[in-house]
C-alpha positions in Angstrom: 13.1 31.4 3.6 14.9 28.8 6.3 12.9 25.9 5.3 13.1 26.6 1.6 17.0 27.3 2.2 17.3 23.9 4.3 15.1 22.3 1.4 17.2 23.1 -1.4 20.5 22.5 0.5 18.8 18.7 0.8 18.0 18.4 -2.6 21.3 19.2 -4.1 23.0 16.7 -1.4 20.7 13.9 -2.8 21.4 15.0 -6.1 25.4 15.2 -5.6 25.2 11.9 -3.7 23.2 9.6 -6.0 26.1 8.3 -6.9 28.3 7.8 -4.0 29.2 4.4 -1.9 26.2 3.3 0.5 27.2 5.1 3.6 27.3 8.4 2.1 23.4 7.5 1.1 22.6 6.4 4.4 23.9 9.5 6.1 21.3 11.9 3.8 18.9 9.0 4.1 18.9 9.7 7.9 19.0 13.5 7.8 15.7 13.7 5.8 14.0 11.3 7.8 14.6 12.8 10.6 13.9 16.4 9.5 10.5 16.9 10.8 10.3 20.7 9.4 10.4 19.1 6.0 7.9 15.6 6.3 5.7 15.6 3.7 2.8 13.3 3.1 2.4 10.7 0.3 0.1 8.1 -1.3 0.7 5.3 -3.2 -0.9 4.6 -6.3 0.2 1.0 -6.6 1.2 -0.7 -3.6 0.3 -4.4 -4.8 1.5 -5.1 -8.5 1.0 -8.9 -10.0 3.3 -9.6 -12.9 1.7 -12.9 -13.8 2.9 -16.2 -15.1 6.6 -16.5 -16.4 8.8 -19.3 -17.2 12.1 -20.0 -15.1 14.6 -17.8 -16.3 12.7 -14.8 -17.4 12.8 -11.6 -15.7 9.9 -9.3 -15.1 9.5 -5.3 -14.3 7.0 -4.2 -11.9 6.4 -0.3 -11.4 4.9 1.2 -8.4 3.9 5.0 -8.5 3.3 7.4 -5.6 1.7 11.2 -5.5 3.0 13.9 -2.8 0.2 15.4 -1.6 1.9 17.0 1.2 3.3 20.9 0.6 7.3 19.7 0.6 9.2 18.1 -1.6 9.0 14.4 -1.3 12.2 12.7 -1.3 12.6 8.8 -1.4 15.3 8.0 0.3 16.1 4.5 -0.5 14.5 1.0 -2.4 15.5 -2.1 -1.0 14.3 -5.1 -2.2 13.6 -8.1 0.3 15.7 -10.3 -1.5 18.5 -11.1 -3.9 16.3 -11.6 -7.0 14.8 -8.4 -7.6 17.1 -5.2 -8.2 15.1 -2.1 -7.4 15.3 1.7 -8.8 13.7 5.0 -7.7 12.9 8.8 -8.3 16.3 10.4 -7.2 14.9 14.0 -7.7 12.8 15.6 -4.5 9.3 15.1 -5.9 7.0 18.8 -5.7 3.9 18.9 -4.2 1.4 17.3 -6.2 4.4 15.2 -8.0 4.5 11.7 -8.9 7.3 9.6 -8.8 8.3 6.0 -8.6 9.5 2.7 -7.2 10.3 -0.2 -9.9 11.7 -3.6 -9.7 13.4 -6.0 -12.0 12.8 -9.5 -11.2 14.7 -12.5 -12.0 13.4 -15.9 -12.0 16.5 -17.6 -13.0 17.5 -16.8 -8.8 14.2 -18.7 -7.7 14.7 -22.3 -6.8 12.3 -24.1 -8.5 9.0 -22.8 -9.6 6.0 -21.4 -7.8 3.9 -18.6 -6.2 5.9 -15.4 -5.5 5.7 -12.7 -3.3 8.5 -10.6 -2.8 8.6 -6.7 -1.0 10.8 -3.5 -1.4 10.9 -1.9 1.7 10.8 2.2 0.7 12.0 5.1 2.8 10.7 8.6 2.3 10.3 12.2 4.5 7.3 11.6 5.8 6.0 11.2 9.1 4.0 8.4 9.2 6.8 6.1 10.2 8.9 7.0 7.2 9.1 3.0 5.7 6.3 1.1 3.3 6.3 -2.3 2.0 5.7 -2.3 -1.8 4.5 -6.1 -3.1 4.7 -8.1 -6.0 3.3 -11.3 -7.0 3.4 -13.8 -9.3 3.9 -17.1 -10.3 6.7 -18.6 -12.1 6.6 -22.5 -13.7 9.3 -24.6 -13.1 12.7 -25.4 -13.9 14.1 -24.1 -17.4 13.1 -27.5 -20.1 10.6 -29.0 -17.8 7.5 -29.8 -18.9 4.3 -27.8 -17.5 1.7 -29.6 -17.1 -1.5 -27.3 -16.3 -4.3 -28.7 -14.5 -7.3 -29.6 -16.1 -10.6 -27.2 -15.8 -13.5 -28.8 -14.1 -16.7 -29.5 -16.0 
């Protein structure tokens, strides 16, 4: 009755603080990562997403998705991307046992300097035990400057 007690008490703080100024986040961020009555276990379903070829300037979403498969409620505690170009979102809600929730990220080019390969992270924090941070990754590749000319390579014979 204690842990379900301390459970709920932590959900409705996430839920009344989703919308409150950084700090307030980090302090509920800390206290259910460090709750070790409450650490869950969870596995992620995409950890490596590709979004392709796009043109400078265009944005792109990537989704990642993750299953509790502990017997707590998973709670992700914070997104943060590894970089000014991509904006990320997450599951605010604690996720039940056997849950899915999710990670996404909106990418835009038009912050890339020139064109290229990609690879940018989001850095996630959950409950769980297992050192309570995992690198979610996107790749891609994104031509040039907006109005230049791509020229693709030719295929060998």
């Amino acid at each position: 009755m204690k842990t379900l007690l301390s459970i709920l008490s932590l959900s409705v703080l996430l839920l009344a603080l989703s919308s409150c100024k950084d700090s307030a986040n980090e302090v509920l961020q800390k206290k259910a990562e460090s709750d070790t009555a409450n650490y869950t276990t969870v596995q992620w379903l995409d950890t490596l997403v590709s979004i392709g070829t796009i043109n400078m300037g265009e944005k792109a979403q990537v989704k990642f998705r993750c299953k509790n498969t502990g017997n707590k409620p998973l709670i992700i505690t914070n997104a943060r991307p590894g970089c000014g170009c991509t904006v990320a979102d997450f599951t605010k809600e604690p996720i039940a046992p056997g849950g899915e929730g999710w990670v996404t990220g909106a990418f835009d080019s038009k912050k890339i300097h020139g064109g290229g390969d990609i690879h940018k992270t989001i850095i996630v924090s959950t409950n769980t035990s297992n050192g309570t941070e995992k690198f979610l990754v996107f790749t891609g590749f994104v031509n040039g400057a907006p109005g230049d000319k791509i020229v693709l390579p030719k295929e060998k014979k």
